[in-house]
PyMOL CGO cylinders between C-alpha atoms (Angstrom):
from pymol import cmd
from pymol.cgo import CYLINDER

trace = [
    CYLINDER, 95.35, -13.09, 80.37, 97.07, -12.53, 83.84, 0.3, 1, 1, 1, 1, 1, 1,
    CYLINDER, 97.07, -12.53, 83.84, 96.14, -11.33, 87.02, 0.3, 1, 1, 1, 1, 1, 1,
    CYLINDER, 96.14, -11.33, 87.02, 97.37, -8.41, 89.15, 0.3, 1, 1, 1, 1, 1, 1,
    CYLINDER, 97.37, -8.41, 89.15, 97.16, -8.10, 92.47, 0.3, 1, 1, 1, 1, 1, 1,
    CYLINDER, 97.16, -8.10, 92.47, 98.76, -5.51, 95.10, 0.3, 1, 1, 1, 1, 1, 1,
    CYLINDER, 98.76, -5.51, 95.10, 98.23, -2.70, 97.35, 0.3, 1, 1, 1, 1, 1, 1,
    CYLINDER, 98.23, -2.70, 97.35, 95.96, -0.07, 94.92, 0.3, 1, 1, 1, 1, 1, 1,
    CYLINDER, 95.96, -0.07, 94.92, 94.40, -2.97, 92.87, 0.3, 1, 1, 1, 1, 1, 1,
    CYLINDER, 94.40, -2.97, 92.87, 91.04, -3.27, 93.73, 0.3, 1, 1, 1, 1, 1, 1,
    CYLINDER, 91.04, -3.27, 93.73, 90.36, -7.34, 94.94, 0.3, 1, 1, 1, 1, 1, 1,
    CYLINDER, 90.36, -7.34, 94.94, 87.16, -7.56, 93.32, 0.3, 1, 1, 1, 1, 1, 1,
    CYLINDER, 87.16, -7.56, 93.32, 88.41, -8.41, 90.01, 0.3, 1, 1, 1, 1, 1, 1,
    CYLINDER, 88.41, -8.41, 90.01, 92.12, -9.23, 89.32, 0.3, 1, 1, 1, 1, 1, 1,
    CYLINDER, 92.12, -9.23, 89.32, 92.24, -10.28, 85.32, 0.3, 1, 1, 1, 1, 1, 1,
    CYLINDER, 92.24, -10.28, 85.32, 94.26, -8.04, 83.11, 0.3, 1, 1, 1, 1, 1, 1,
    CYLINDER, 94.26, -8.04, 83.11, 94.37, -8.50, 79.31, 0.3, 1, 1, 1, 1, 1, 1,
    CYLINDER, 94.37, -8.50, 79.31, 98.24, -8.75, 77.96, 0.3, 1, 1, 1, 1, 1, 1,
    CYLINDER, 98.24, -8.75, 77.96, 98.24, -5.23, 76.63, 0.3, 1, 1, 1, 1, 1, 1,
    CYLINDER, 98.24, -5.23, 76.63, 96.69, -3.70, 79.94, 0.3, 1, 1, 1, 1, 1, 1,
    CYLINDER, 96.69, -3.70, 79.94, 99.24, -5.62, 82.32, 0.3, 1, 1, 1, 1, 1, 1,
    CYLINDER, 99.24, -5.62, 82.32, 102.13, -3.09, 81.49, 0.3, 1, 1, 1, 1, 1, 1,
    CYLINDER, 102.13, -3.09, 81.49, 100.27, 0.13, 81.83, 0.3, 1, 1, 1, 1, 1, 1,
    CYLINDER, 100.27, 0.13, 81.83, 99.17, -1.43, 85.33, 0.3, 1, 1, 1, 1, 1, 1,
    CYLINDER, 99.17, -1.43, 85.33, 102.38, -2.20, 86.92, 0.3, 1, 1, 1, 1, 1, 1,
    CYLINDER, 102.38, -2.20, 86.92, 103.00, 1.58, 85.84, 0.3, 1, 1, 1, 1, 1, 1,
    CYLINDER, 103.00, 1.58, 85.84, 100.02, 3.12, 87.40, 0.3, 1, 1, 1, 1, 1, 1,
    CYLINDER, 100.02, 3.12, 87.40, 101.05, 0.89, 90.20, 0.3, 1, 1, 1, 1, 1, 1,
    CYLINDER, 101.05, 0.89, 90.20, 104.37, 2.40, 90.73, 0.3, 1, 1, 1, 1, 1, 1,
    CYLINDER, 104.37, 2.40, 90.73, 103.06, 6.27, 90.43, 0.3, 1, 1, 1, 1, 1, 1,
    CYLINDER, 103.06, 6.27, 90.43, 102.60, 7.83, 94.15, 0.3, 1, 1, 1, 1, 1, 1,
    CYLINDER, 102.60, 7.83, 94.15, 99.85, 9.71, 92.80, 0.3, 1, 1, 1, 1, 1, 1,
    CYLINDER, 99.85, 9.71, 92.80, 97.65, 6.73, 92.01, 0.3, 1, 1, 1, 1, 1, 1,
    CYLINDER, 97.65, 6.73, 92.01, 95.57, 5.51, 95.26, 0.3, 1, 1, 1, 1, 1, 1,
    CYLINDER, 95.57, 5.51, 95.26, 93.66, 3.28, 93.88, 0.3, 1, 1, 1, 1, 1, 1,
    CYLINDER, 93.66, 3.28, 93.88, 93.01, 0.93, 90.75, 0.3, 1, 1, 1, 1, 1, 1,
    CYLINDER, 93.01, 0.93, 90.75, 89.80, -0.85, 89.84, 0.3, 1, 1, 1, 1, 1, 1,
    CYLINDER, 89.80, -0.85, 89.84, 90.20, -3.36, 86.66, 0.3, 1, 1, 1, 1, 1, 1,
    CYLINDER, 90.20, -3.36, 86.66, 86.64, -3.05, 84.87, 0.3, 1, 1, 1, 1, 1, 1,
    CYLINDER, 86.64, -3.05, 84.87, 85.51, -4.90, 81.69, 0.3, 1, 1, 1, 1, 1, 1,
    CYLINDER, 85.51, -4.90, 81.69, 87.55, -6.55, 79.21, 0.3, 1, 1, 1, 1, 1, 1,
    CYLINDER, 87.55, -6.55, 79.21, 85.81, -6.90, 75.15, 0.3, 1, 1, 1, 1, 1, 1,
    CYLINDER, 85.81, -6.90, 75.15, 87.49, -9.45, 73.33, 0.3, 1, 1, 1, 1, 1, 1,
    CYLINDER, 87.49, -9.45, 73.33, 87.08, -10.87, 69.79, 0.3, 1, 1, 1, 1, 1, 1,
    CYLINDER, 87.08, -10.87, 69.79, 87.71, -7.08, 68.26, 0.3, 1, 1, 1, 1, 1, 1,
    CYLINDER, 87.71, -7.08, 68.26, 88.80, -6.71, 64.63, 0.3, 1, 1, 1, 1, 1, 1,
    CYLINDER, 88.80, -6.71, 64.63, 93.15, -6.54, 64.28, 0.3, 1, 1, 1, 1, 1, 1,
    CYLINDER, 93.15, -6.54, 64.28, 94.42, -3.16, 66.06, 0.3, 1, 1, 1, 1, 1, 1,
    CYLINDER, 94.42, -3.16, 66.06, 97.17, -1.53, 67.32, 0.3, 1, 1, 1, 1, 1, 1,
    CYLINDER, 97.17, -1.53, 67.32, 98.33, -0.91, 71.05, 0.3, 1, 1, 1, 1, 1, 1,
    CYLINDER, 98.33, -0.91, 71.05, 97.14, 2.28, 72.76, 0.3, 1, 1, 1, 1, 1, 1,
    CYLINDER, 97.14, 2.28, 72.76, 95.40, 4.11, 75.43, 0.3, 1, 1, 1, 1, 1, 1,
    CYLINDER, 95.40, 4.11, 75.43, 92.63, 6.37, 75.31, 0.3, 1, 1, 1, 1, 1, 1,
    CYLINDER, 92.63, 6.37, 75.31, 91.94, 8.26, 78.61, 0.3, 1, 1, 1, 1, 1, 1,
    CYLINDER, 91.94, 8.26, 78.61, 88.73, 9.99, 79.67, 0.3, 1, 1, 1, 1, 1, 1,
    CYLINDER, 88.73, 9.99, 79.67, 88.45, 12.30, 82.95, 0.3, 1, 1, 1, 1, 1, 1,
    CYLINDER, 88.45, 12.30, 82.95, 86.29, 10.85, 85.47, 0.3, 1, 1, 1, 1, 1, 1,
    CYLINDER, 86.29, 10.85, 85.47, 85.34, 12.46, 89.15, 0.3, 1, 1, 1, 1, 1, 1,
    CYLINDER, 85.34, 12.46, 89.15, 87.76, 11.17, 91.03, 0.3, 1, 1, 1, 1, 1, 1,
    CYLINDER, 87.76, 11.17, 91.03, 90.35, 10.52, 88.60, 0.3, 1, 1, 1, 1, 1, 1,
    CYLINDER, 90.35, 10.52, 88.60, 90.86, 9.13, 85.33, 0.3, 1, 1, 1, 1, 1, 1,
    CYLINDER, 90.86, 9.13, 85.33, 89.14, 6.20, 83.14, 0.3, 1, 1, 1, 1, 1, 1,
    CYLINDER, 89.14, 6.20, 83.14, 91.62, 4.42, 80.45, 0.3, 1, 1, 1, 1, 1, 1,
    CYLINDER, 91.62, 4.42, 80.45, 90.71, 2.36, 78.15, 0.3, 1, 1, 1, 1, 1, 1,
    CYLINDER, 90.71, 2.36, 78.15, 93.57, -0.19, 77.25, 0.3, 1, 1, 1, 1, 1, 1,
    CYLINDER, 93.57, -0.19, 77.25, 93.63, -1.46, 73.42, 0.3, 1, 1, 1, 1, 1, 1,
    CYLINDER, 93.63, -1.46, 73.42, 95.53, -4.81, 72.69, 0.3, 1, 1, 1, 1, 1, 1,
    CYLINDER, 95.53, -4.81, 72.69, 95.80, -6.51, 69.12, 0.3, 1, 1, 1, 1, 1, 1,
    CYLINDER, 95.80, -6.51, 69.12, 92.30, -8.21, 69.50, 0.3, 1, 1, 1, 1, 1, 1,
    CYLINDER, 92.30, -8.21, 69.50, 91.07, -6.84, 72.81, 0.3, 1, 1, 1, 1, 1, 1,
    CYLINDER, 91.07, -6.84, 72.81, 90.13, -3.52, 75.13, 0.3, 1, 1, 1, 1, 1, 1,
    CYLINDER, 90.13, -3.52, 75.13, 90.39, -3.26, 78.53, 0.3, 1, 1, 1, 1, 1, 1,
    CYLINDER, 90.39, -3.26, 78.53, 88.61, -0.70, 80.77, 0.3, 1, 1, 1, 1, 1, 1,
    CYLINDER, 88.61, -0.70, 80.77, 91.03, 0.58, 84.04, 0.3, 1, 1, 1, 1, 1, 1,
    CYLINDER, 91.03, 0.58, 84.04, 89.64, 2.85, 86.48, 0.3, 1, 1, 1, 1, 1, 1,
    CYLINDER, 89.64, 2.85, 86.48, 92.95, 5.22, 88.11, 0.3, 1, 1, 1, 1, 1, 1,
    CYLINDER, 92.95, 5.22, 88.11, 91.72, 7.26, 90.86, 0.3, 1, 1, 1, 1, 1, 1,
    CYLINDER, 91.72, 7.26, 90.86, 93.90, 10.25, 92.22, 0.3, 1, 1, 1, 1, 1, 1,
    CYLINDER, 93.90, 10.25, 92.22, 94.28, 13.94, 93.05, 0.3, 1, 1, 1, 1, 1, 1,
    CYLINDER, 94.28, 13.94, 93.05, 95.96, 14.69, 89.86, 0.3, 1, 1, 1, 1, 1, 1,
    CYLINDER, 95.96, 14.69, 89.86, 94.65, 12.87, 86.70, 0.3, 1, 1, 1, 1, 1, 1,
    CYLINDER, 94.65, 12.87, 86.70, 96.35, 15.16, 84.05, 0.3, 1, 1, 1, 1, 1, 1,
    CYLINDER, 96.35, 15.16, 84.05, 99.93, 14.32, 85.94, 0.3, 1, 1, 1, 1, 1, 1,
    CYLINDER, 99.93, 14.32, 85.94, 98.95, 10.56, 85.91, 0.3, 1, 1, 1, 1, 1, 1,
    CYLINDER, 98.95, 10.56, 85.91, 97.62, 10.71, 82.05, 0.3, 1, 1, 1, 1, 1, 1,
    CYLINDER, 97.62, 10.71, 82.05, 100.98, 12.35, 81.00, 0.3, 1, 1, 1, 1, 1, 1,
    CYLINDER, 100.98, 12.35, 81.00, 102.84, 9.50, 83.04, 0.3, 1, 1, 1, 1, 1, 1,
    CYLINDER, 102.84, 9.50, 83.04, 101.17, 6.55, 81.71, 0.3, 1, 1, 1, 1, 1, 1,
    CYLINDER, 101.17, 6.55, 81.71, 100.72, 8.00, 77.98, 0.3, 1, 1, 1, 1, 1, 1,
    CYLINDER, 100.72, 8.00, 77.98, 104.29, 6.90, 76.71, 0.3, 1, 1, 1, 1, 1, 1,
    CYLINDER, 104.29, 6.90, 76.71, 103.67, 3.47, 77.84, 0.3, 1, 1, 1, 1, 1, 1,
    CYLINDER, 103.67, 3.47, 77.84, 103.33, 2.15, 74.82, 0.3, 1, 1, 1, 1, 1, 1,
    CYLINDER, 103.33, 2.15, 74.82, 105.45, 4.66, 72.64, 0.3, 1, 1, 1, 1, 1, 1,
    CYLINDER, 105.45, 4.66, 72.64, 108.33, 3.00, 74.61, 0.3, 1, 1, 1, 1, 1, 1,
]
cmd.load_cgo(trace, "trace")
């Protein structure tokens, strides 16, 4: 696990799991993202595949970031969630 740091990452908690750290330096780079808050990270999960699942919250949107063994919660908050959700989707198609 890493940490992230920057402008829209929220300081209150910095560690990103391996799978999560690319979709972060994306969000990072989008105008439309003000602000990003890293939340929980579950580890110990059964063998999975890399992906995103995003769910609209006020404010923005909630992703939930899945690694090989791991899920990571990131909070994006901006004016335009469906723009930022089409954006970050092909992350990890790529």
């Amino acid at each position: 696990m890493k940490h992230i740091s920057g402008g829209k990452v929220n300081r209150s908690h910095t560690t990103v799991i391996d799978a999560a750290e690319k979709f972060v330096k994306a969000a990072q780079k989008l105008p439309e993202v003000n602000k990003i808050s890293l939340g929980p990270i579950k580890m110990g999960l059964p063998a999975g595949d890399y992906n995103v699942k995003f769910i609209p919250i006020v404010g923005g949107v909630q992703a939930k970031v899945r690694g090989p063994r791991s899920i990571q919660v990131v909070f994006l908050y901006t004016k335009n969630p469906d723009m930022v959700e089409r954006a970050l989707a092909s992350v990890f198609s790529r």
